[in-house]
PLY file of the C-alpha trace (Angstrom):
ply
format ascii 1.0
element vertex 114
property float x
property float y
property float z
element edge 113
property int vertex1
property int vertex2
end_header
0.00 0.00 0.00
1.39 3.53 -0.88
0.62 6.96 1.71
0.46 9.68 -0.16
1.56 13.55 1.03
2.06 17.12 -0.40
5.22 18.88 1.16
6.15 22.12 -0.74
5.84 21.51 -4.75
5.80 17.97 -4.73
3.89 14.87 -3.54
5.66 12.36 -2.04
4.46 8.66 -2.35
5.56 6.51 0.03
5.17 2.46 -0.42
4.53 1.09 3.13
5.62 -2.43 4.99
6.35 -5.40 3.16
5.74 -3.71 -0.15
8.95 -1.47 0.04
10.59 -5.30 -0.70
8.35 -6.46 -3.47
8.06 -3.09 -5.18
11.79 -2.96 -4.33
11.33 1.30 -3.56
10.29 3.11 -0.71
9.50 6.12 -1.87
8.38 8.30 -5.23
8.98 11.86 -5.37
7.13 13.54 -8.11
6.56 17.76 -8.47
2.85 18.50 -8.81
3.19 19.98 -12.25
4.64 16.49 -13.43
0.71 15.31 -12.59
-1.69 15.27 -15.87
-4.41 13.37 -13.71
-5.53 10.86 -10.98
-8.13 8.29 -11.61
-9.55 4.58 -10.26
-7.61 1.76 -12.12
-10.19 -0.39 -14.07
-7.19 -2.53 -15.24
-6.66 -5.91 -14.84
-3.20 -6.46 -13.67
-3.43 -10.29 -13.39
-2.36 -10.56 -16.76
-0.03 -7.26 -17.52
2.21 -7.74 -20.43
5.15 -5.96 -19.81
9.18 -6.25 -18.84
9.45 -6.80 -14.88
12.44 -4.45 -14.14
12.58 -5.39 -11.19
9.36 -6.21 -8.92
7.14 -8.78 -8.02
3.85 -10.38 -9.80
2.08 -13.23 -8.90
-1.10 -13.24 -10.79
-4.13 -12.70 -8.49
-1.84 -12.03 -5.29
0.90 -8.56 -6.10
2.09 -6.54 -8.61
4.56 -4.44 -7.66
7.75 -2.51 -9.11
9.06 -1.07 -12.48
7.32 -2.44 -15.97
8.62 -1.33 -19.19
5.50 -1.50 -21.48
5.28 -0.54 -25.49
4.06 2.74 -24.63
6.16 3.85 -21.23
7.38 2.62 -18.45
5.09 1.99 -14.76
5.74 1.47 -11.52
2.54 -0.68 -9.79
2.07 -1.81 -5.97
-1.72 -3.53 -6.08
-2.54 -6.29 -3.93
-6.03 -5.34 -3.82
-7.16 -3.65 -7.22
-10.71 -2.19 -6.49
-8.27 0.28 -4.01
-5.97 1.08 -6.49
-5.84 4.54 -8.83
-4.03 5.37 -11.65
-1.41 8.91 -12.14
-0.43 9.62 -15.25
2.94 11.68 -15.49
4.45 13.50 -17.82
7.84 14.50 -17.73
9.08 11.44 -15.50
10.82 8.26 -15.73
7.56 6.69 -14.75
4.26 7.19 -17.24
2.33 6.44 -15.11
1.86 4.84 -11.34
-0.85 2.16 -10.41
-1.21 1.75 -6.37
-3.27 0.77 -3.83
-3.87 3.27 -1.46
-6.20 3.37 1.53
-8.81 5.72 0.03
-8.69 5.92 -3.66
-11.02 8.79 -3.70
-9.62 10.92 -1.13
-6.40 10.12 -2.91
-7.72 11.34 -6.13
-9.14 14.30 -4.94
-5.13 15.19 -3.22
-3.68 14.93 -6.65
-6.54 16.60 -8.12
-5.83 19.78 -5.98
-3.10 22.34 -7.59
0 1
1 2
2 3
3 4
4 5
5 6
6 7
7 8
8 9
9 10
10 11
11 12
12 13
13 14
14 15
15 16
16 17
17 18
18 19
19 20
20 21
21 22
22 23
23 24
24 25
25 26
26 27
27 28
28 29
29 30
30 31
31 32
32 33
33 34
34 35
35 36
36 37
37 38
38 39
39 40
40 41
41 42
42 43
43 44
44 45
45 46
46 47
47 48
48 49
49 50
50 51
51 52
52 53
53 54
54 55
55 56
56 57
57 58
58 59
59 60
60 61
61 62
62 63
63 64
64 65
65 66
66 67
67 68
68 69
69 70
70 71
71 72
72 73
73 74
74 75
75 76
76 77
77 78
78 79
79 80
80 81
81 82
82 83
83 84
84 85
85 86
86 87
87 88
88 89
89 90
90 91
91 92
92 93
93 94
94 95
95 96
96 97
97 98
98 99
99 100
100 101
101 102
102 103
103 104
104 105
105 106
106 107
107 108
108 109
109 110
110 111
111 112
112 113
């Protein structure tokens, strides 16, 4: 599960527990201009095609750590998806991030504010 803040310009995510070692980071700083948008994943990430550089998946348990898809690279932590959202990035070695967070709408609503 990932905590996210705001301190100054940027939010910080912050993977939490036993996720730091399957995701294999504890911690994404991103500036909030790097943010095009915040939204509920609707993905199914038992079956993600990509390059696992590194990270963990086990289909229908985790997905977590850097993917290198055709069209960008991700970084996912979702052990439960219907709490997990979607940030798309621009500007960033990541795309986009899919994690679980404790609230997804709250959540959404944080990245949402500029």
């Amino acid at each position: 599960m990932v905590t996210i803040e705001r301190k100054n310009d940027n939010f910080v995510f912050e993977i939490n527990g036993w996720h730091k070692l399957w995701a294999l980071k504890s911690e994404l700083v991103i500036p909030i201009e790097n943010i095009i948008d915040a939204y509920s994943n609707e993905e199914n990430l038992n079956w993600m095609w990509a390059l696992r550089m590194p990270g963990t998946h086990i289909p229908g348990i985790i997905t977590a750590g850097t993917y290198i898809q055709k069209d960008g690279t991700i970084f996912c932590d979702v052990v439960h998806r219907e709490n997990s959202i979607v940030v798309e990035l621009h500007d960033e070695f990541y795309k986009k991030l899919i994690i679980e967070v404790e609230n997804p709408q709250s959540a959404i609503e944080l990245l949402k504010t500029k």
